[in-house]
C-alpha positions in Angstrom: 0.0 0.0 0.0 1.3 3.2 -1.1 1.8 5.7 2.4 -0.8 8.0 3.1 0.2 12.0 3.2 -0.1 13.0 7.0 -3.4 15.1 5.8 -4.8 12.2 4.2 -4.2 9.9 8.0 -5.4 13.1 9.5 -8.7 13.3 7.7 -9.2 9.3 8.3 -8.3 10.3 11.7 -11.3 12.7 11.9 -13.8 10.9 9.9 -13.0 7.9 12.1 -13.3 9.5 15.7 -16.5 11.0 14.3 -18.1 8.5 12.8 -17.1 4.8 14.7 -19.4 2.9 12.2 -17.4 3.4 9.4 -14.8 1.1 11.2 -17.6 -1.2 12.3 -18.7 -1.0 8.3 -15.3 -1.8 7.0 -14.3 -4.6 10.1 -17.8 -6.1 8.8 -17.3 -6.1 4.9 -13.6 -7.7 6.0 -14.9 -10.5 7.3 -17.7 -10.9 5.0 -15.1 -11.5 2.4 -12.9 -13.9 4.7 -15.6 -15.8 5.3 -16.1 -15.6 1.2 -12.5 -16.8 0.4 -13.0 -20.4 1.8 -15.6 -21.2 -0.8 -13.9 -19.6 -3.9 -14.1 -21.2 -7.1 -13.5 -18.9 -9.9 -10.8 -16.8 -9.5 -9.5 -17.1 -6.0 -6.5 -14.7 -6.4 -9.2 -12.2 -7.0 -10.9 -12.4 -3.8 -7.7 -13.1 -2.1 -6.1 -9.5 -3.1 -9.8 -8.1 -2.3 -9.1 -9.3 1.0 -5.6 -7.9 1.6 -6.7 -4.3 0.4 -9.6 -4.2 2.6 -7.1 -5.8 5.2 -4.9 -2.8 4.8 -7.6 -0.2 5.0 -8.9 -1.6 7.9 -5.7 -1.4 9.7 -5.1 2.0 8.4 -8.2 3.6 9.5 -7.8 2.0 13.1 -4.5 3.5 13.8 -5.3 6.7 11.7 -6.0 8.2 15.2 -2.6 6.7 17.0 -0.9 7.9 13.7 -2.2 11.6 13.6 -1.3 11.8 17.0 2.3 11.2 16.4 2.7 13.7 13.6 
């Protein structure tokens, strides 16, 4: 994942303290797709990356407040 510009963790930051169900939405649609990859039959690679990216995001906009702290 390319590095987020310190504005860019700050504005997560914000949108994330403000609104907690957006990381209840994206910790939801993670495991929705985990629990997807098991059963994957056609194109498996495809659902795997889909699950790394959303794995990435996820961490991202957790820490986005630990992270705009720092900076």
């Amino acid at each position: 994942m390319i590095r987020p510009d310190p504005s860019v963790v700050k504005a997560l930051s914000v949108a994330v303290r403000q609104h907690p169900e957006l990381l209840d939405w994206l910790a939801t649609w993670r495991m929705h797709e985990l629990e997807q990859l098991p059963s994957a039959i056609n194109n498996a690679a495809l659902m795997q990356g889909r699950c790394q990216v959303l794995g990435e995001i996820y961490k991202l906009a957790k820490e986005s407040p630990e992270l705009a702290a720092k900076s």
